[in-house]
One Martini backbone bead per residue (centre of mass of N, CA, C, O) as a GRO file, in nm:
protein
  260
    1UNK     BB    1   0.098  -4.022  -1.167
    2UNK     BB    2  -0.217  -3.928  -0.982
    3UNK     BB    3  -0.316  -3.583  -0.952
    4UNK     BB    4  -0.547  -3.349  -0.810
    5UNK     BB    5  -0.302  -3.068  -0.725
    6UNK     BB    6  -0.160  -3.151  -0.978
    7UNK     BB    7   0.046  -3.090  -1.286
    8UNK     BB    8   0.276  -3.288  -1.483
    9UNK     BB    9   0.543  -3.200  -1.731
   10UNK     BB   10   0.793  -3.290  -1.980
   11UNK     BB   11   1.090  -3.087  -2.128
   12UNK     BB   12   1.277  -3.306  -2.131
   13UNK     BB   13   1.490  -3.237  -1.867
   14UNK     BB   14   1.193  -3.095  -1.765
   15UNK     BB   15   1.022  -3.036  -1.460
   16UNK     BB   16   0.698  -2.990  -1.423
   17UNK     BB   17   0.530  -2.818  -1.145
   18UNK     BB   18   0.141  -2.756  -1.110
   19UNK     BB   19  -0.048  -2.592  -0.848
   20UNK     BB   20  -0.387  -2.698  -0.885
   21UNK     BB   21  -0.607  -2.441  -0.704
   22UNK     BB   22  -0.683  -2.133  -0.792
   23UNK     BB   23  -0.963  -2.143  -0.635
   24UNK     BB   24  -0.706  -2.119  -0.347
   25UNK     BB   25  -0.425  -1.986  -0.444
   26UNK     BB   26  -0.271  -2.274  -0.397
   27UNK     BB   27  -0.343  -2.366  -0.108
   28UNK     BB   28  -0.183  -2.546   0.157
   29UNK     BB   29  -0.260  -2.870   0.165
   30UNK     BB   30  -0.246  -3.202   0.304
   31UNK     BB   31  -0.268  -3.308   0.017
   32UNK     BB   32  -0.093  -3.137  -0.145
   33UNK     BB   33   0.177  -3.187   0.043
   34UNK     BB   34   0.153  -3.509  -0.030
   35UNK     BB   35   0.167  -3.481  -0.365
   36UNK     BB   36   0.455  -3.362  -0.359
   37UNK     BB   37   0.643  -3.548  -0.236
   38UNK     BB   38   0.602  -3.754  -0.408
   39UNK     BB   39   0.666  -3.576  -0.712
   40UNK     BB   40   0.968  -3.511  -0.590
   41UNK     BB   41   1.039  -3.810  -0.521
   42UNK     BB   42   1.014  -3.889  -0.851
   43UNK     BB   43   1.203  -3.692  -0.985
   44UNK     BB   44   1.465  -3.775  -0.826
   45UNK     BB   45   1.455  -4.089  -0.932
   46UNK     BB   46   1.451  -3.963  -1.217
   47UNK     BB   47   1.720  -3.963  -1.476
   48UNK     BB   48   1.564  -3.754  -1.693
   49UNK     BB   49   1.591  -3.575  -1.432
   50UNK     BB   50   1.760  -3.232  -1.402
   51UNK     BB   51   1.484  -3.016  -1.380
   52UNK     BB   52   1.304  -2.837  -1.179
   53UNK     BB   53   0.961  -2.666  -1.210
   54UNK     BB   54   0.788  -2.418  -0.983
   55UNK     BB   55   0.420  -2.368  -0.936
   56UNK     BB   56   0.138  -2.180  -0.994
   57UNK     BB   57  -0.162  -2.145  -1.113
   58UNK     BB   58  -0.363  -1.894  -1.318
   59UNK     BB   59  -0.183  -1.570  -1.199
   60UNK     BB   60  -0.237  -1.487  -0.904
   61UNK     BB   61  -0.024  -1.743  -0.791
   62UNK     BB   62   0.136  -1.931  -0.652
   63UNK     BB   63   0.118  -1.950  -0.285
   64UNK     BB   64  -0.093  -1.798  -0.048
   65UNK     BB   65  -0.072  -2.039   0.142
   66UNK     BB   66  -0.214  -2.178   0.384
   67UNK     BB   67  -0.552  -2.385   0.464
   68UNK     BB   68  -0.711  -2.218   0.685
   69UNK     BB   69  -0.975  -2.416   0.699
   70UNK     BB   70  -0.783  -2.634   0.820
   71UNK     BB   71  -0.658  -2.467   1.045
   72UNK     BB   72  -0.894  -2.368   1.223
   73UNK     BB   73  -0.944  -2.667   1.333
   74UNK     BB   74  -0.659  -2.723   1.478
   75UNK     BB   75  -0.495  -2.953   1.690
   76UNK     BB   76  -0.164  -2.945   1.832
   77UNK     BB   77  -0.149  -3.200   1.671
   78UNK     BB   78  -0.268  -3.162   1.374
   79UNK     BB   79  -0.008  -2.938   1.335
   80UNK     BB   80   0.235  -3.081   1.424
   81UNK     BB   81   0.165  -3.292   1.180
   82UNK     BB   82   0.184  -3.033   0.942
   83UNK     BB   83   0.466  -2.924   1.035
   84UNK     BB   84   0.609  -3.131   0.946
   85UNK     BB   85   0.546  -3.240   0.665
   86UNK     BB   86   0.633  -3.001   0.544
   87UNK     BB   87   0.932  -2.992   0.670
   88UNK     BB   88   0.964  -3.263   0.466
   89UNK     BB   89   0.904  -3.105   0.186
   90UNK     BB   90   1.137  -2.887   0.218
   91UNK     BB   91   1.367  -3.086   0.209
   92UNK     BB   92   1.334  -3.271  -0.019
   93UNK     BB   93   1.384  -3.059  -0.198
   94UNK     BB   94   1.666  -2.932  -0.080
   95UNK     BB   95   1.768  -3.284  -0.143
   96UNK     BB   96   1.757  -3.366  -0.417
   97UNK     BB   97   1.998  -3.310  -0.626
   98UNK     BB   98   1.828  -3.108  -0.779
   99UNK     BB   99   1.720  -2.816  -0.952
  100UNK     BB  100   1.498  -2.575  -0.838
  101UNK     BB  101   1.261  -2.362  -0.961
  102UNK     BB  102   1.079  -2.107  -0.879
  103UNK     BB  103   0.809  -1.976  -1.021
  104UNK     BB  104   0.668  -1.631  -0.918
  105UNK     BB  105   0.311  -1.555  -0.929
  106UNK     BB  106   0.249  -1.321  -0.761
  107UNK     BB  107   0.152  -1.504  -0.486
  108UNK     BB  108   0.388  -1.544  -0.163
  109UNK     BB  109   0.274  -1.689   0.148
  110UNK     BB  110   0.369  -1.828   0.367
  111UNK     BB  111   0.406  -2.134   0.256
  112UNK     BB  112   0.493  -2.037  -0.008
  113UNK     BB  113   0.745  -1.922   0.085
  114UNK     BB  114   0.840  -2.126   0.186
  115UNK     BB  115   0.851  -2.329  -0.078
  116UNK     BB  116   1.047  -2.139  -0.231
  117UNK     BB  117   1.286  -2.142  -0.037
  118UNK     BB  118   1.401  -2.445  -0.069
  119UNK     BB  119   1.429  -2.363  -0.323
  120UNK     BB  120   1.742  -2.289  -0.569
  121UNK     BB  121   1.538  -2.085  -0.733
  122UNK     BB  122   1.430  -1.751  -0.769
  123UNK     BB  123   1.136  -1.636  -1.003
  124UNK     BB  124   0.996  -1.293  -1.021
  125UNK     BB  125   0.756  -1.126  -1.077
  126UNK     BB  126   0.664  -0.733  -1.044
  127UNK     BB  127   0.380  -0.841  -0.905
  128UNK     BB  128   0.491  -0.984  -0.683
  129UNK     BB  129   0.449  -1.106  -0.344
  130UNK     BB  130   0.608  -1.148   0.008
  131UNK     BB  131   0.537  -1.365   0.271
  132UNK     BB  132   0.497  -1.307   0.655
  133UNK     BB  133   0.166  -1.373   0.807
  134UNK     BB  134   0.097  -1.540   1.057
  135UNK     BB  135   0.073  -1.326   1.312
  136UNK     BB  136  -0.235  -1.247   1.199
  137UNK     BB  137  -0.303  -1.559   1.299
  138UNK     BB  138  -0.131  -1.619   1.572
  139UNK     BB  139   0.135  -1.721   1.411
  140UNK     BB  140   0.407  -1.926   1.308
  141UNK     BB  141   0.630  -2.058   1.055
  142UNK     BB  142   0.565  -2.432   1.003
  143UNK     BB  143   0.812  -2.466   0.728
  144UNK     BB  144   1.079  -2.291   0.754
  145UNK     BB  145   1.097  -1.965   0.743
  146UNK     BB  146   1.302  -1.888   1.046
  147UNK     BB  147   1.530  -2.028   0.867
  148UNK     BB  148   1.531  -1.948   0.572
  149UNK     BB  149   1.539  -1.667   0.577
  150UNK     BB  150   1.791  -1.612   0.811
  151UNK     BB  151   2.007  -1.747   0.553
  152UNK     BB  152   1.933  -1.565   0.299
  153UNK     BB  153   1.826  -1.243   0.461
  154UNK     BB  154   1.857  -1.244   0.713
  155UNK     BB  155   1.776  -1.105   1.091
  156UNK     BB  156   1.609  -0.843   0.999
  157UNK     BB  157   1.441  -0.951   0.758
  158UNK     BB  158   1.317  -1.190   0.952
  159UNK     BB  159   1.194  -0.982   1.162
  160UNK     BB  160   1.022  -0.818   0.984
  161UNK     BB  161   0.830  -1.043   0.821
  162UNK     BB  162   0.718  -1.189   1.067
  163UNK     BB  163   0.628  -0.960   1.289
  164UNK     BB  164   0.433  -0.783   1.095
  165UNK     BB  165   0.400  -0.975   0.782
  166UNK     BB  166   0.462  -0.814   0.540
  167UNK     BB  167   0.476  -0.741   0.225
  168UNK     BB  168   0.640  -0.783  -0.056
  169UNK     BB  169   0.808  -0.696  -0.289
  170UNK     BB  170   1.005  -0.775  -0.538
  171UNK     BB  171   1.265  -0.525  -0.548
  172UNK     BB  172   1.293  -0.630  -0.233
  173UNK     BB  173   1.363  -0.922  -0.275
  174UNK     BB  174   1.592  -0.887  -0.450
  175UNK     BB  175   1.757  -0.714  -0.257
  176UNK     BB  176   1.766  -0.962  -0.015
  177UNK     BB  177   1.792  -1.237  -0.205
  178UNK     BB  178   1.532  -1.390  -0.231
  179UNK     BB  179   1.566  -1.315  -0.543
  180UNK     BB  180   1.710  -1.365  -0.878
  181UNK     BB  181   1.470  -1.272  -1.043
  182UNK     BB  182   1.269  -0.987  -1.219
  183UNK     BB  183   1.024  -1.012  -1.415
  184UNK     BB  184   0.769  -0.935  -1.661
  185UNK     BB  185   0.506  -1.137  -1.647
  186UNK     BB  186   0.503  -1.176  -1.977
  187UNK     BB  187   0.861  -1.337  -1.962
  188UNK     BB  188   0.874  -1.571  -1.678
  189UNK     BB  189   0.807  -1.835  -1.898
  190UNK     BB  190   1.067  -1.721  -2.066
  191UNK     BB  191   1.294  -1.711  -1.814
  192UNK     BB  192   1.287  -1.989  -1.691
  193UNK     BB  193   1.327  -2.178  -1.914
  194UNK     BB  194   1.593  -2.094  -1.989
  195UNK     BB  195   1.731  -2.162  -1.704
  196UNK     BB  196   1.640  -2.458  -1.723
  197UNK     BB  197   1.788  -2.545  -2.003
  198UNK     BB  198   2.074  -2.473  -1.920
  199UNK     BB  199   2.095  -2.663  -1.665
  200UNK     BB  200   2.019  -2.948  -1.825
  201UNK     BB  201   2.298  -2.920  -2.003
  202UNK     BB  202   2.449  -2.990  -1.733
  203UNK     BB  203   2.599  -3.134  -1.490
  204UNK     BB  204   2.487  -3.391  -1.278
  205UNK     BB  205   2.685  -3.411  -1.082
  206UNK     BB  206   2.774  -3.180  -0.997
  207UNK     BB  207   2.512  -3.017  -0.906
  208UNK     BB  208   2.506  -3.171  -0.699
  209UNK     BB  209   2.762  -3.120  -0.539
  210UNK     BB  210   2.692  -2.832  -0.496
  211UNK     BB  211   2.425  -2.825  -0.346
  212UNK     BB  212   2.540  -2.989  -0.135
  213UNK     BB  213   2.781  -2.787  -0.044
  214UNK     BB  214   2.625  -2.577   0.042
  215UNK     BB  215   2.423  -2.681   0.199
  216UNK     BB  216   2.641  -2.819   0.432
  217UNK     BB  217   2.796  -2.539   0.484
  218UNK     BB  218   2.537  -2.347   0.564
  219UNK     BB  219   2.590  -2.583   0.864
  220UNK     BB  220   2.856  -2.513   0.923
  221UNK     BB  221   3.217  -2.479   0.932
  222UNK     BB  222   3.454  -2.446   0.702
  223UNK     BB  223   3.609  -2.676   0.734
  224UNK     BB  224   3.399  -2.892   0.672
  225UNK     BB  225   3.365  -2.754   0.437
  226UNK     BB  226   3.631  -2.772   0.322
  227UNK     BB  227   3.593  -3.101   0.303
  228UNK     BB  228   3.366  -3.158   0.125
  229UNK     BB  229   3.475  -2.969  -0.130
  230UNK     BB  230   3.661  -3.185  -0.210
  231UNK     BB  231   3.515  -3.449  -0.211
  232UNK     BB  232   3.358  -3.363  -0.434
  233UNK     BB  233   3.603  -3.286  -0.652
  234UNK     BB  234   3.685  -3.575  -0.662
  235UNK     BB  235   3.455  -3.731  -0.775
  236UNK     BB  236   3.424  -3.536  -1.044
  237UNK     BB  237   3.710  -3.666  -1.124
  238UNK     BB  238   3.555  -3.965  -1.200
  239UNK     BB  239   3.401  -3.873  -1.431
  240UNK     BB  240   3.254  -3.844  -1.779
  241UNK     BB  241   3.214  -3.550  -1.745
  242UNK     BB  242   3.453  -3.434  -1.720
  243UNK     BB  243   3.606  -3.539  -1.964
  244UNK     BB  244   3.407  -3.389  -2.147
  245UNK     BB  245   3.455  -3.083  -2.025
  246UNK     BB  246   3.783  -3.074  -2.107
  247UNK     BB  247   3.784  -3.152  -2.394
  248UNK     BB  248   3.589  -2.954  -2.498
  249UNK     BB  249   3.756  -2.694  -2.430
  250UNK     BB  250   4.018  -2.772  -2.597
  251UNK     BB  251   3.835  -2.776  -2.848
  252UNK     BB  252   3.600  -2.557  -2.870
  253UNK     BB  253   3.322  -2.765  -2.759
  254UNK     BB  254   3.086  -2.844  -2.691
  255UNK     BB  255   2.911  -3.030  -2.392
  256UNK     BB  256   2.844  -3.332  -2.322
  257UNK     BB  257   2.612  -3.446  -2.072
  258UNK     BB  258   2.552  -3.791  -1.905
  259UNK     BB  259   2.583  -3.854  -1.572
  260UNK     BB  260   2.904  -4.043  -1.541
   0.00000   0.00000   0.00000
């Protein structure tokens, strides 16, 4: 598929997707936003896919937050209809099915930020800020920012970044949890890459599993979610990976899964 603000590119079972907007700090417009869904779509349903990462060209964003341009012209109608958007591609993100891992460079902010936090693992460089600003702007987070921060990094920190707008260093984003591993800016490239290639050569099967159970969990009662952590580990013991991986172990030899 060709698209206009991205780039997307397969090395092996790892697929790269990169907000190519540069010269607008890769911000997120109506067009951006769906050209990921798309791009998204297309990635879970590739049986080769089995690992995205996501970032934004450059070297200086991930993703700088909304199209203010667009924003600013915005009336409640097509507001609401941009807010829903965004958070049906957050959504689609967080449910993809396989692990997305954000490597973010540079600015994370507003919507940025928001975009981060859907994938289920964030890399950021040391020189990496991330924030929810958009109180600056008279504006509150409207891509799933107040929910999903506040389920991250707690509701102290969720209504401190969001009140303020300040934006964090990466050293504050790692110690609130916000993001899982901080490296050098020249390392974050190939410390994304080794996360991703170890991914996937894991079962593709559990993972989704782990996946959907941490989601589920972390929306229900402890009960519910362990009725569904049952229900899944159920199904990966009737996998052919399941028994490639108990196999491997007694043999003492790495295990090959095929996702069957």
């Amino acid at each position: 598929m060709t698209y206009h603000f991205l780039h997307c590119t397969d090395h092996a079972a790892v697929r790269d997707i990169v907000i190519n907007r540069p010269d607008k700090l890769n911000a997120l417009n109506a067009a951006t936003i769906a050209e990921l869904d798309r791009a998204f779509s297309e990635a879970g349903a590739d049986p080769n896919v089995r690992v995205v990462v996501l970032s934004g060209a450059g070297g200086k964003a991930f993703v700088a937050g909304a199209d203010i341009s667009e924003l600013a012209t915005a009336s409640p109608l097509s507001a609401r209809a941009l807010s829903r958007a965004g958070q049906a591609l957050m959504l689609r993100i967080e449910r993809l099915g396989k692990p997305v891992i954000a490597r973010i460079d540079g600015y994370a902010l507003g919507g940025g930020l928001e975009l981060a936090m859907a994938c289920h693992l964030r890399i950021a460089s040391d020189s990496a800020r991330l924030g929810l600003p958009e109180i600056t702007l008279g504006l509150l987070p409207g891509f799933g920012g107040t929910q999903r921060l506040t389920r991250i990094a707690g509701r102290a920190a969720a209504l401190e970044l969001c009140l303020t707008g300040t934006p964090i260093d990466a050293a504050r984003a790692h110690a609130l949890g916000l993001v899982s591993q901080v490296h050098p800016a020249d390392r974050i490239v190939e410390a994304t890459r080794t996360l991703a290639e170890r991914l996937a050569r894991s079962a593709p099967i559990a993972m989704t599993a782990i996946l959907d159970a941490i989601l589920v969990g972390s929306d229900c009662g402890i009960e519910a979610g362990l009725d569904y952590e049952t229900q899944q580990f159920a199904v990966c013991c009737t996998s052919a990976d399941m028994r490639e991986g108990t196999q491997a172990f007694l043999e003492k030899r790495p295990a090959h899964f095929t996702g069957h």
